[in-house]
C-alpha positions in Angstrom: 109.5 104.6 99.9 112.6 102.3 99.5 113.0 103.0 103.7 109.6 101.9 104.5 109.9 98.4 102.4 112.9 98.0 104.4 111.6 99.1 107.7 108.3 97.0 106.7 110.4 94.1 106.0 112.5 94.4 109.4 108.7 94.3 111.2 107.6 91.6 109.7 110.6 89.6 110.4 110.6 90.9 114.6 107.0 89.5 114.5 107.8 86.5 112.8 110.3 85.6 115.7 108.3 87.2 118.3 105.5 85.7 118.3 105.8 83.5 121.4 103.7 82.7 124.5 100.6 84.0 122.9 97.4 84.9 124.9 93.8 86.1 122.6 93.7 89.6 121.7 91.0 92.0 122.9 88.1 93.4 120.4 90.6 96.9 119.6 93.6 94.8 119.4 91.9 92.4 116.8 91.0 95.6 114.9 94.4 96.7 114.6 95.9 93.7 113.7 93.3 93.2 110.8 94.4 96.7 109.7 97.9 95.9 109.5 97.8 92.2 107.8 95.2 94.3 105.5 97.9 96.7 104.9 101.1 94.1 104.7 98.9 91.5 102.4 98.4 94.1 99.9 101.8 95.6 99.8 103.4 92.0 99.5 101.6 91.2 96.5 102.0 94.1 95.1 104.9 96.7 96.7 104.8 99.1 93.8 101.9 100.3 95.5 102.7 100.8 99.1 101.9 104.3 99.3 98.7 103.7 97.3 97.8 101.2 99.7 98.8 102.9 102.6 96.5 106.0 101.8 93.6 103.7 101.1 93.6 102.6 104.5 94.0 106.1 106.2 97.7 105.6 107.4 101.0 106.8 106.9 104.2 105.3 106.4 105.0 106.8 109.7 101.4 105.9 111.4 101.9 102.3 109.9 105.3 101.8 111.1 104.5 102.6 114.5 101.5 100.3 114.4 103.8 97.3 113.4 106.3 98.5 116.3 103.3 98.4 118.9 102.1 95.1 117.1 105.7 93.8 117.4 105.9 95.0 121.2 102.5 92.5 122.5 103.1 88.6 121.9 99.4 88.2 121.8 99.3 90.6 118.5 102.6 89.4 117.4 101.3 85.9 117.2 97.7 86.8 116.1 99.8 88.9 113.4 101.8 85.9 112.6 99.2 83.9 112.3 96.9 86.0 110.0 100.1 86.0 107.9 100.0 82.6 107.3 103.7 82.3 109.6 
């Protein structure tokens, strides 16, 4: 689980600087955006319980991770992301 903080943490910080020349996001894209600030709310407040929180939301480490990477990949979810964040 120690991994996944730290892959987690690396995300967040690619979509913190990667959130540039933003565009809106479509209807799916929104959805999967809320699903990961959902996700990366709870485990920052509390990150004893990231598997916990990861299972209440139907994901994996693995599914989430990739999620972040696609979120990380599209400025307009990177920003919206980033946003949603508070960043």
């Amino acid at each position: 689980m120690k991994t996944s903080m730290i892959t987690l943490a690396a995300l967040l910080m690619t979509l913190t600087l990667g959130a540039c020349g933003s565009t809106a996001v479509s209807g799916s894209q929104s959805l999967r955006v809320d699903t990961a600030v959902k996700i990366a709310k709870a485990v920052e407040a509390n990150p004893d319980r990231a598997g916990a929180v990861l299972r209440e939301n139907g994901m994996t480490a693995d599914a989430y991770e990739d999620l972040m990477y696609d979120i990380a990949a599209d400025p307009a979810m990177s920003a919206e992301f980033n946003s949603r964040m508070g960043g």
